[in-house]
C-alpha positions as CSV (number, residue, x, y, z in Angstrom):
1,X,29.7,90.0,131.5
2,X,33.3,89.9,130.8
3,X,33.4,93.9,130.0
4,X,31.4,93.9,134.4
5,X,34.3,91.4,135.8
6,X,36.6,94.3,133.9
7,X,35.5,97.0,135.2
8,X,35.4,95.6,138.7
9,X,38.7,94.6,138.6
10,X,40.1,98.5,137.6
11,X,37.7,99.2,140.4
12,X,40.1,97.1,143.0
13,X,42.9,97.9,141.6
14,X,41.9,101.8,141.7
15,X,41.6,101.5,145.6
16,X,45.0,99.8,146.0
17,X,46.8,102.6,144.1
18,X,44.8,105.0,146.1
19,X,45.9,103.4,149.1
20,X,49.4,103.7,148.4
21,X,49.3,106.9,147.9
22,X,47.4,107.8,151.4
23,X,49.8,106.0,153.3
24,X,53.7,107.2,153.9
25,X,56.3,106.4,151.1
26,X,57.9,103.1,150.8
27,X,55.0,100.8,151.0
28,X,55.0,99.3,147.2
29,X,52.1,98.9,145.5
30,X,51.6,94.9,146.0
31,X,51.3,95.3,149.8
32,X,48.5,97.7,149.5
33,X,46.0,95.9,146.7
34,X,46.4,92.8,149.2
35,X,45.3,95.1,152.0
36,X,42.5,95.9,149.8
37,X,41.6,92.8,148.7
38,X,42.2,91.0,152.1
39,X,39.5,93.9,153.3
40,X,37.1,93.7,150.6
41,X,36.7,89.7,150.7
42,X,37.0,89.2,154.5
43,X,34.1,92.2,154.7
44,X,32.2,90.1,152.3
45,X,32.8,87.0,154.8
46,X,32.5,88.6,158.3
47,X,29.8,90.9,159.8
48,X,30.2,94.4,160.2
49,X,32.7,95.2,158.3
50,X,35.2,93.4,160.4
51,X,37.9,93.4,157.1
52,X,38.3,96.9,157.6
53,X,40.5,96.0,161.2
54,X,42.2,93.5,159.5
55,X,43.1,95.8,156.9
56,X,44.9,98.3,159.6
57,X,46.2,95.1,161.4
58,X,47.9,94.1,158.2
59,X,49.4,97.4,157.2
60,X,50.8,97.9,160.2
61,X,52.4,94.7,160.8
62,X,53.8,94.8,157.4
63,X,55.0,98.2,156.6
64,X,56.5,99.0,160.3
65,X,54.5,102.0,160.8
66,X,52.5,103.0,163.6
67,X,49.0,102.2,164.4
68,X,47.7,105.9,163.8
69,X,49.6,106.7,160.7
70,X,48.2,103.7,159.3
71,X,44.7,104.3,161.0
72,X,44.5,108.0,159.4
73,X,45.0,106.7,155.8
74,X,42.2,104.6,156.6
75,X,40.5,107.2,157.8
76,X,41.0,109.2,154.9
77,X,40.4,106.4,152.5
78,X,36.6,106.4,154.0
79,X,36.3,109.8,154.3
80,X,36.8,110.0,150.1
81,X,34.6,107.5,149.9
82,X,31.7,109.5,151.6
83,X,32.9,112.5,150.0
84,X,32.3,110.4,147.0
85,X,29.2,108.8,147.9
86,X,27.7,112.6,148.8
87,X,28.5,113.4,145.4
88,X,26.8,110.7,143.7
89,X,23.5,111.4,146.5
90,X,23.7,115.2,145.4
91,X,23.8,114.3,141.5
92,X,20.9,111.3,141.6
93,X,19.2,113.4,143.7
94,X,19.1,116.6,141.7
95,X,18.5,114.2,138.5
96,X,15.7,112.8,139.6
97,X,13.2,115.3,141.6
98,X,14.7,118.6,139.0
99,X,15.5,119.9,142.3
100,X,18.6,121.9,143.7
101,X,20.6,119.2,146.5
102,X,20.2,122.2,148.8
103,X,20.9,119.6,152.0
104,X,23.6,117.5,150.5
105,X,25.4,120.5,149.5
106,X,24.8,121.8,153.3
107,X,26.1,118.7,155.0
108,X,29.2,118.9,152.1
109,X,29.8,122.7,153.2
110,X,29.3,121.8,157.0
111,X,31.9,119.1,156.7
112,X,34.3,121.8,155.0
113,X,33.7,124.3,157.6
114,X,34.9,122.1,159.8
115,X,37.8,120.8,158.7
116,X,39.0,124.8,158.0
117,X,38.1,125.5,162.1
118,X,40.6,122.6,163.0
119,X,42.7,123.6,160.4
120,X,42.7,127.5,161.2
121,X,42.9,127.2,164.9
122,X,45.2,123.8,165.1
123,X,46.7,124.9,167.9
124,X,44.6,126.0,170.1
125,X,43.4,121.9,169.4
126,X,46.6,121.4,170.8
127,X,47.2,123.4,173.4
128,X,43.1,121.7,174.8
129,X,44.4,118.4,173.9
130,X,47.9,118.9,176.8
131,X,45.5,120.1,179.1
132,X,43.5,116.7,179.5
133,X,43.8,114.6,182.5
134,X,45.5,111.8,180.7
135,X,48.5,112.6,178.6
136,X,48.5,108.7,177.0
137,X,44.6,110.3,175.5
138,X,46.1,114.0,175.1
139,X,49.2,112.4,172.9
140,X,46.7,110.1,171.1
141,X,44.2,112.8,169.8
142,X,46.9,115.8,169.5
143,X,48.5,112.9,167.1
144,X,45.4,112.1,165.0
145,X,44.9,116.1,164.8
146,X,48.6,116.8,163.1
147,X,48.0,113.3,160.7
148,X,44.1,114.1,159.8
149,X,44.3,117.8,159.3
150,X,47.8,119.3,159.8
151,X,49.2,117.1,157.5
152,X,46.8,117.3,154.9
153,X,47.8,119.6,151.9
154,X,45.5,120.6,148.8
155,X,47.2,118.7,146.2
156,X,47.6,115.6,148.7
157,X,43.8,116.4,149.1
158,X,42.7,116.4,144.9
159,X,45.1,114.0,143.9
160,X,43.1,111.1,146.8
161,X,39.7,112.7,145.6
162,X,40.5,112.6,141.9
163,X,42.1,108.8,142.5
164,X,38.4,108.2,144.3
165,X,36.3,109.4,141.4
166,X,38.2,106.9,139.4
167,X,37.1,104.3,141.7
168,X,33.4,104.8,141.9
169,X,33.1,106.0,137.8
170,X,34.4,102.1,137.9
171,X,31.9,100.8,140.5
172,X,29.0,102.6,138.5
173,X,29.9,101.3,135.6
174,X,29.3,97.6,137.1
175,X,25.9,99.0,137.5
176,X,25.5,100.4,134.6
177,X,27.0,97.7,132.1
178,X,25.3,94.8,134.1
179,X,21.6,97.1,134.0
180,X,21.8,97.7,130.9
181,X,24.0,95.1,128.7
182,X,23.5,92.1,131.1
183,X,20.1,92.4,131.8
184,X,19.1,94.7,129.4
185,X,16.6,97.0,130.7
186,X,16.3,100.3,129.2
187,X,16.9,102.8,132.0
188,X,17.5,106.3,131.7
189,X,20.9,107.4,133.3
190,X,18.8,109.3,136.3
191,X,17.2,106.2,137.3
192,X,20.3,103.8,137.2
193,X,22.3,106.6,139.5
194,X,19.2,106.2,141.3
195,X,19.8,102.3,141.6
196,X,23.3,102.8,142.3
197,X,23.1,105.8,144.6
198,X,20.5,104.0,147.1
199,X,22.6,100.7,146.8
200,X,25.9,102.6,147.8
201,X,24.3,104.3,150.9
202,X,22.9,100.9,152.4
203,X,25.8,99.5,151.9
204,X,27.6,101.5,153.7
205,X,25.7,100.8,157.0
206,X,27.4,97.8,158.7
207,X,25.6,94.6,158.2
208,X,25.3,91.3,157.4
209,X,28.6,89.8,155.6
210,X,28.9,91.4,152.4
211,X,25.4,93.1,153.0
212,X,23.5,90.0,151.7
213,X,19.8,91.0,151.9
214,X,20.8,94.7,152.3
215,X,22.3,94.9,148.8
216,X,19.6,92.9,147.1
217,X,17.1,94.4,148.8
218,X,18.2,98.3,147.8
219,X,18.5,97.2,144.0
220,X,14.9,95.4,144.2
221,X,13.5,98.6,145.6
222,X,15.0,101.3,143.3
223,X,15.0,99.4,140.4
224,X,11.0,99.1,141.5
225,X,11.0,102.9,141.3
226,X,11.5,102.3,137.7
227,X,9.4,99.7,136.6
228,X,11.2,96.9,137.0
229,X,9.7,93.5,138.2
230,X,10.7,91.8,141.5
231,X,12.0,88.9,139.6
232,X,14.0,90.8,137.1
233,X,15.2,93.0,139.7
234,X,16.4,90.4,142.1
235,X,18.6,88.4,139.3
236,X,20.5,91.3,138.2
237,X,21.3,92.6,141.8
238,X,22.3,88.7,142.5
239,X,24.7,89.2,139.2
240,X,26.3,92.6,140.3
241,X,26.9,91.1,144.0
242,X,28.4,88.3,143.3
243,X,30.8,90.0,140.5
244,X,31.8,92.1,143.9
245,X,31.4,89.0,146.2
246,X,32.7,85.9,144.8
247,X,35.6,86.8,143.2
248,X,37.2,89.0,146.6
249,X,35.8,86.5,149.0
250,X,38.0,83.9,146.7
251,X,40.9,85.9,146.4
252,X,41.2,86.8,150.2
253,X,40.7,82.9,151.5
254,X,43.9,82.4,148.8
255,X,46.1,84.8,150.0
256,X,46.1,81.8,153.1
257,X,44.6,82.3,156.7
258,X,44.3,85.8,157.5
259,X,46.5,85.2,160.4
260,X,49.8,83.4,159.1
261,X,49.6,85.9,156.1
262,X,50.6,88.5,158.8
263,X,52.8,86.1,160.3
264,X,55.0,85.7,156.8
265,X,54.2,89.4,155.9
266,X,55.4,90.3,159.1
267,X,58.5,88.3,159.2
268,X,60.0,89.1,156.0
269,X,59.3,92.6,156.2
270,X,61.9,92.7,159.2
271,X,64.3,90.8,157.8
């Protein structure tokens, strides 16, 4: 149990040094794990993933940037997290049927086609983006194009992807440690990615705070796939949630009310 909480805690930790690296220089490394963890444990305490807005109304109260430089690393942040995800769909996927993850890999190389179109022909992006009626929504989108793909280099690029393979080995490995050590099943490692990979994805539909039911509910049904009864099944997915839940949810409510956090964040960072 203690090695679980440990590998939770790199996971967290992982995401706010990712973090720090997606947004511009000069934000430390403090400000961005309490972004995270303000994120994480007010997601786990509000519907829909409502920490998420906090966690771009927080960074951008506190580090003096603007609302889409801070909104892009955000951005970016969830795009490596599907990337991520995709990978882990393709690999549980291919692990369990023996088959080739002919449409993950499509929807991967559809994804990278795009980003080289808007990359390739940026400005002619540009040149559509003056041409709208509004220039408040023609400087608004010609802004998101030069911080979402003009800005983006290929070691800025593997360095975020690398930092967000870290993170999820660590999030598995919750999985894994509480599957097998915890609760002590005896699961082959294509039927715990299996566990983890249809968790992951039903998770990330918005939901229910936290995705209570939703998270429970994903492990009871893969862990079915294997053999596992309901009532073993349901313990162990109540263990690994509330290793993610508890703890955050905890941690957030400390760091004081959400609002005169940003209040003294705010303040001191102007001083």
């Amino acid at each position: 149990m203690l090695a679980v909480f440990g590998v939770a805690a790199l996971d967290y930790a992982g995401m706010g040094l990712r973090l720090r690296w997606l947004l511009p220089p000069g934000v430390r490394y403090g400000r961005s794990l309490r972004a995270v963890v303000l994120c994480a444990g007010y997601n786990n305490i509000l519907p829909a993933k409502a920490g998420d807005a906090l966690k771009v109304v927080y960074l951008t109260r506190t580090t003096g940037h603007s609302l889409l430089t801070v909104g892009s690393a955000i951005l970016w942040e969830r795009l490596m997290d599907v990337l991520v995800l995709l990978c882990v769909a393709m690999l549980a996927y291919a692990s369990g049927t023996g088959q080739g993850p002919l449409l993950p890999a499509a929807l991967a190389l559809g994804g990278a086609a795009a980003f080289w179109i808007c990359r390739r022909w940026s400005p002619c992006f540009h040149a559509a983006y003056a041409r709208l009626p509004s220039r408040r929504l023609a400087s608004i989108l010609s802004g998101a194009h030069a911080r979402l793909v003009d800005a983006v280099s290929l070691p800025w690029f593997l360095r975020a992807f690398v930092l967000s393979l870290c993170i999820w080995c660590c999030y598995f490995a919750s999985f894994a440690l509480s599957l097998c050590l915890v609760a002590g099943l005896e699961l082959t490692l294509a039927q715990i990615l299996a566990v983890f990979a249809v968790t992951c994805l039903g998770m990330a539909v918005p939901s229910s705070p936290g995705g209570l039911g939703v998270f429970e509910g994903a492990v009871v049904l893969s862990l079915s796939w294997a053999g596992v009864d309901r009532n073993t099944a349901l313990g162990v997915a109540l263990f690994i949630h509330a290793v993610h839940f508890i703890p955050l949810a905890v941690a957030a409510v400390s760091l004081n009310n959400c609002g005169d956090l940003l209040t003294r964040e705010a303040g001191t960072s102007h001083r």
